[in-house]
N, C-alpha and C positions, 0 to 999 in steps of 0.2 A: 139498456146496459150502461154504467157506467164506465166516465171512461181509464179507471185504474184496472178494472176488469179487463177490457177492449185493449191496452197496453198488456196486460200478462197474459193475455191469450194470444199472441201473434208468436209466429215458430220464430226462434232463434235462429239466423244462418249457422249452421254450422263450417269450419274449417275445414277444408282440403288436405285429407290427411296425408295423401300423396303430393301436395303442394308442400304442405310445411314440410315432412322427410326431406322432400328434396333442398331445400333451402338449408337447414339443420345440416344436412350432409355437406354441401359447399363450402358451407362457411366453417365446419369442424375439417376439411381437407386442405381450408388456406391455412399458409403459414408464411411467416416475415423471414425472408435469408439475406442477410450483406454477405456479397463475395465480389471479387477482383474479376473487372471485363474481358482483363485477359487471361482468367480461366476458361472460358466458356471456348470451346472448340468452333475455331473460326466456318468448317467446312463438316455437312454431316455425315462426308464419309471418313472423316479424320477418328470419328468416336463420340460416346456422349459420357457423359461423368456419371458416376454411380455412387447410392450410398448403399454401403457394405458398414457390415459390424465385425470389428476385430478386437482383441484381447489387449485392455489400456493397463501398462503397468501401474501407473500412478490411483485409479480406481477399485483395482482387484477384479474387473469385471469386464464385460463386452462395454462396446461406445461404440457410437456413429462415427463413422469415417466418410469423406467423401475422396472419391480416389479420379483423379485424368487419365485420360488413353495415356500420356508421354510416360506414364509410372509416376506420376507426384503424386503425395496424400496430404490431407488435410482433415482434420479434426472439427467436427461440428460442434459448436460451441455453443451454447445455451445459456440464455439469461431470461430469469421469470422474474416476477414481481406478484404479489395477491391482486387482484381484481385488479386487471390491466387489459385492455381489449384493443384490438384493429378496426377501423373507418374504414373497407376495402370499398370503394365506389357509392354504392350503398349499400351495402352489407356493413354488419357490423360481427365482427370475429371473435368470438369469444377466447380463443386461446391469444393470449396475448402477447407470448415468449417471442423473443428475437434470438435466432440462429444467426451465427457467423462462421465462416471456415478461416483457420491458424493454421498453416503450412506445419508438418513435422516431418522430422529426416526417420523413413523405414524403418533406419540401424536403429533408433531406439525401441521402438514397438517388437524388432528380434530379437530382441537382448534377452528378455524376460524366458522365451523359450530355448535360447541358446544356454542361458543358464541352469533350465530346469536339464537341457537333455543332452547336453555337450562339455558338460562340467569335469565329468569322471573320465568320460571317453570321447572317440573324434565319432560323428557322426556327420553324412550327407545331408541335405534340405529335403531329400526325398524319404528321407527314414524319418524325417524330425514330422512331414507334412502328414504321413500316414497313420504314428501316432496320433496328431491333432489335427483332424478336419479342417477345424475353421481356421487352419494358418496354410494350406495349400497355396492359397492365390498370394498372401502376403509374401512368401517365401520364397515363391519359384517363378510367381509373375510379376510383383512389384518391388521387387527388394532385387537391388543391383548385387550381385556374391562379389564385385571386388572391392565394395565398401567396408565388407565385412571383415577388410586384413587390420582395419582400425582395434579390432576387439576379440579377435582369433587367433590360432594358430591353423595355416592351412596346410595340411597333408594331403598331395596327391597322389593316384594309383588309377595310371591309364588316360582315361576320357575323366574320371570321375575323383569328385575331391570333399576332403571329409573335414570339418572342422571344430575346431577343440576352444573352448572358453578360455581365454587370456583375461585374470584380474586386471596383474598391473597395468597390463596394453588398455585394458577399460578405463580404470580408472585415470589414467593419462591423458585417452582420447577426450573421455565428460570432462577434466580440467582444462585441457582447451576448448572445449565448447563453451564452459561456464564463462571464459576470460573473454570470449568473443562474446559474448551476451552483457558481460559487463560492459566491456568497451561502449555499444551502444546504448546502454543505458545512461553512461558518462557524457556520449554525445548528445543524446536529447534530452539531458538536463534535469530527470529523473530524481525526484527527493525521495532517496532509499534509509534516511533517518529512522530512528525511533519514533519522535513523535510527528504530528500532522505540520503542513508549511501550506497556504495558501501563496499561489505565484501571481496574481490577481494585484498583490499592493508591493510599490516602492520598498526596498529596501535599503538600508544606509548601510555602507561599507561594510565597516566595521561587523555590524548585525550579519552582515550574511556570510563576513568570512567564517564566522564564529559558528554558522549555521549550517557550512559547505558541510555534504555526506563523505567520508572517508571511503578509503578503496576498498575495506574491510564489510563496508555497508552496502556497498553496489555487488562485491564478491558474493555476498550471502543474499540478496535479491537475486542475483543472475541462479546460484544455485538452488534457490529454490524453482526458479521459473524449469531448467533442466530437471529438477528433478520430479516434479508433476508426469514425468514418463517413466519413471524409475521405478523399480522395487522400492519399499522402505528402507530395508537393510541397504541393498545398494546407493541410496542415499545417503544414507548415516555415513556410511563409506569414503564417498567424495566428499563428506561434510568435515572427516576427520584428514581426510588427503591433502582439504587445501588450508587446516587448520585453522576452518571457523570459528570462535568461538560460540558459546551457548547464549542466544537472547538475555538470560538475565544479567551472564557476567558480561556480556557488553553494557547494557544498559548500567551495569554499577563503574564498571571504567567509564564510561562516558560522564557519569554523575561526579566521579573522582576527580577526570580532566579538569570538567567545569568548576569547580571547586578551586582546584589548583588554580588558572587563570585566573579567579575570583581573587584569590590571595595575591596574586601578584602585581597582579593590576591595582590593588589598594598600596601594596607598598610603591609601587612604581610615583603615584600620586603622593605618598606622604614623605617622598623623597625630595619630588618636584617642587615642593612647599616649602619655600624657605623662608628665614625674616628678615624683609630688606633693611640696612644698615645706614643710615644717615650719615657719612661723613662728612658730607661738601658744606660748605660755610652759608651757602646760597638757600642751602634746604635747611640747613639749622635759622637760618633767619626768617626765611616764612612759616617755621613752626612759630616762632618767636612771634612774630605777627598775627599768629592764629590764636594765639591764648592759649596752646596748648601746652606748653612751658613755661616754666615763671621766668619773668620780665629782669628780674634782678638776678636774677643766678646765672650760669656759663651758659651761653648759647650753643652749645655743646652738650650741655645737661640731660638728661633721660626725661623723658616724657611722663608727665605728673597722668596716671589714673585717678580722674575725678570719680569721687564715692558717693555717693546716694544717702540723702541726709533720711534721719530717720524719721519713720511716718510717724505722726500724732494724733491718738487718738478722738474722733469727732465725738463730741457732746451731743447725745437724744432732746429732742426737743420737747415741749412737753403734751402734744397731740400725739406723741411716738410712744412715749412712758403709759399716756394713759391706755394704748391700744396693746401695750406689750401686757401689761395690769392685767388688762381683760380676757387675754389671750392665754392665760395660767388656768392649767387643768383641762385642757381643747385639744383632741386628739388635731395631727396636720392632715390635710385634704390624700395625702397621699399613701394612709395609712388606712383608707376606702379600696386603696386597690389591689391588695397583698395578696396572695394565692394563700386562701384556707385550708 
């Protein structure tokens, strides 16, 4: 028997098909989360964190929430990339996404239902919860009712109290939220511009006053960061409250600014420029010395502009004459390379 035979006749191990599921399975149940040590409930009879899916204005749809025993919520936050994978010990993860939890205040996540069901009339948490299931727990377990005098009108009657959708009080409340979002975006330095700034390289003065983000640029960053939990409409709303303008017409004032400085800054320069005046006897004498005044005239005299004498034409030689002869009727080298 030879031995390419004696090689293709021996059994193939076969794989562990319950070996490999089980691994496949592991490694599609890991997954990467950054959160804060001091979410994690120090004691296990304090609570354990849960993720629950609730109703994200900003989506139009359910999201992953992670919620604490103390009533905080937080937002699971998602970042994928294409063919991006985890090194877990030895394992390697094929889902590659990194999760992280963003703290959000309740009140905005009840707005959206507050608005659909407490617009016309007042209604309790307990009538809003019944209609919608999935906002029982948000409503009446983690959402504080006396947060919600920020964006209400509260009517009581008894033990029990019913609340009615307040525009302006909303839209008040989101423009101090939005100014608190700016602020700190003012604080940590935040380049809310139109276009990109690397903070990596040295700047000069000047360049970077010219470069500073206005208040107008941090306002319409903060708003939009607030309004990723909003209705759309309810966004356009606070966008026209705190009299944002539209990305393009900033970007054409900003082009106009620039401009105008541009202009001003050249006069400011063709101002600066002046022509110094020689009247000291001291300076008219070392022009005098310089030849650049004539010698016989008033050492006071204006400064003679020498002229440029005129060029004279050079005679061809007669090795030039005979090659130029020759060179009649000869297409030039450059007249090889023309697009036909």
């Amino acid at each position: 028997m030879s031995k390419k035979s004696t090689r293709a006749s021996k059994p193939k191990a076969e794989p562990d098909a319950e070996g490999s599921a089980k691994m496949s399975k592991a490694s599609a149940l890991k997954k990467v989360l950054f959160m804060s040590q001091e979410l994690l409930p120090k004691d296990a009879d304090d609570g354990h964190l849960r993720l629950e899916r609730f109703f994200h204005p900003g989506h139009g749809k359910e999201a992953l929430f992670m919620t604490h025993p103390d009533g905080r919520i937080m937002e699971l936050v998602e970042y994928t990339e294409p063919r991006r994978s985890w090194l877990v010990n030895s394992e390697v993860c094929s889902n590659g996404r990194i999760y992280m939890t963003a703290a959000v205040d309740s009140t905005l996540l009840a707005l959206h239902h507050l608005r659909k069901h407490c617009a016309q009339r007042a209604m309790s948490l307990d009538n809003i919860a019944v209609e919608e299931a999935s906002t029982s727990r948000l409503l009446n377990e983690i959402l504080d009712p006396e947060n919600l005098k920020c964006v209400v009108d509260v009517k009581s009657s008894g033990e029990q109290k019913f609340y009615k959708y307040n525009q302006e009080r909303t839209l008040a409340w989101l423009a101090l939220k939005t100014r608190q979002v700016a602020k700190i975006l003012k604080e940590k330095q935040v380049h809310c511009g139109h276009s990109a700034q690397s903070q990596n390289f040295v700047r000069s003065e000047k360049l970077a006053a010219e470069n500073v983000s206005n208040e107008m640029d941090y306002t319409r960053m903060a708003c939009d960061i607030v309004g990723r939990y909003l209705d759309a409409d309810l966004h356009d709303l606070l966008t026209s409250y705190l009299h944002i303008p539209s990305e393009i017409q900033a970007i054409v004032e900003e082009k106009a600014a620039a401009q105008k400085r541009k202009s001003k800054a050249g006069k400011d320069e063709g101002s600066d420029s002046k022509k110094i005046k020689l009247n000291d006897s001291d300076a008219a004498s070392k022009l005098k010395s310089s030849g650049l005044v004539d010698s016989d005239g008033d050492p006071n005299a204006s400064i003679t502009s020498p002229t440029a004498a005129p060029l004279k034409e050079r005679s061809l030689t007669a090795k030039e004459k005979a090659l130029a002869k020759g060179a009649k009727g000869t297409k030039s080298i450059a007249s090889f390379f023309k697009v036909k």
